[in-house]
C-alpha positions, -999 to 999 in steps of 0.1 A, spaced: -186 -286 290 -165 -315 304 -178 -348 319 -164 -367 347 -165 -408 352 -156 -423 385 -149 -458 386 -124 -483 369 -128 -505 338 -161 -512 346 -175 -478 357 -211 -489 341 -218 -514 367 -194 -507 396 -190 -545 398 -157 -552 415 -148 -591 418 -136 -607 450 -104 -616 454 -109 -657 460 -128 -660 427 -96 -654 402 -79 -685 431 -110 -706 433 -105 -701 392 -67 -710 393 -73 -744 417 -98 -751 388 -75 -747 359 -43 -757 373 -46 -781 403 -82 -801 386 -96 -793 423 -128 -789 407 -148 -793 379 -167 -765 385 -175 -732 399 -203 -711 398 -202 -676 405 -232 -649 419 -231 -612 423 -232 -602 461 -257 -572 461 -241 -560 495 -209 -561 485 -212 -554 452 -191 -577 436 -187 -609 421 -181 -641 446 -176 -675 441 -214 -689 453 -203 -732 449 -177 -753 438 -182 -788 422 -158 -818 430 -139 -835 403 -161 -862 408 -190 -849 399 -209 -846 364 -218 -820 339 -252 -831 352 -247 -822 392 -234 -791 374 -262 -780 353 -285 -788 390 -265 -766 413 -273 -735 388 -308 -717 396 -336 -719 378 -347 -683 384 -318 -663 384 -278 -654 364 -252 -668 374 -219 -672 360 -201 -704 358 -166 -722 346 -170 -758 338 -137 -777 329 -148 -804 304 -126 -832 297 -128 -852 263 -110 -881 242 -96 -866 208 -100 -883 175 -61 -894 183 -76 -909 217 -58 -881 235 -75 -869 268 -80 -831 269 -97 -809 292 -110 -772 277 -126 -743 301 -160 -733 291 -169 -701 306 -205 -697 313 -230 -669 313 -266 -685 327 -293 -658 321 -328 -675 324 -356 -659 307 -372 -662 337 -351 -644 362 -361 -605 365 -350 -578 345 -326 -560 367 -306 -593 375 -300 -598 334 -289 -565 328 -264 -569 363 -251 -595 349 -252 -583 311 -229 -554 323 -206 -571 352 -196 -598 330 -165 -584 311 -148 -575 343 -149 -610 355 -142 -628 324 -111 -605 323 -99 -620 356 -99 -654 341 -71 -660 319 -70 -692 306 -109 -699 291 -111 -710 261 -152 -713 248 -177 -688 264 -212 -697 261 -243 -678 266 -276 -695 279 -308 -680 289 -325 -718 284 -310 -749 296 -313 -762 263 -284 -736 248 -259 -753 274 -265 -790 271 -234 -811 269 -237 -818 234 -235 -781 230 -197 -786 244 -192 -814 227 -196 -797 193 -171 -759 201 -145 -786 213 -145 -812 185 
């Protein structure tokens, strides 16, 4: 008996990802356009889209705001820092936000879907998983970059 499997890399979900996230990504990493950009599965189109973008401007703080409180996300943050040497540096923190509280079917969407993303975006350096805002505090950056 032989078994047949439609679908690409990521057959388990079916998650495809949009186009204008691996750019938004790209304007991010290479042109500082933003500091950040937070990412939500579109249930109609079934894939991942960029949901907000964060000026340069802003902090880890406006950041940390503009995710939900009830639901996953995905986010890139680029966090800049001062070495030891005093040399500024900037590292992309790839970020998978998975409240306790959001419902079961969105964690395991997200669970699944997140590979093929984080395969578009070549250049992060730190991934961090959060399901409590307490696992993604700034300090927590602070530490993987130092």
């Amino acid at each position: 008996m032989s078994f047949r499997f439609r679908g690409g890399a990521n057959a388990s979900s079916g998650m495809g990802v949009a186009d204008h996230c691996k750019g938004t990504f790209l304007e991010l990493q290479r042109k500082k356009a933003h500091r950040y950009v937070i990412f939500k599965i579109d249930d109609k189109k079934n894939e991942v889209v960029v949901e907000k973008t964060g000026s340069p401007a802003e902090s880890y703080d406006d950041f940390t705001l503009a995710l939900p409180e009830n639901d996953c996300r995905y986010a890139i943050y680029d966090y800049d820092f001062v070495t030891s040497e005093n040399c500024q540096k900037s590292k992309i923190f790839f970020i998978a936000w998975s409240p306790a509280s959001s419902r079961i079917r969105a964690k395991m969407l997200y669970a699944t879907s997140k590979d093929r993303l984080r395969h578009e975006l070549d250049g992060v350096h730190y991934e961090i998983q959060a399901t409590d805002p307490t696992e993604m505090e700034l300090d927590v950056l602070k530490e993987r970059v130092y």
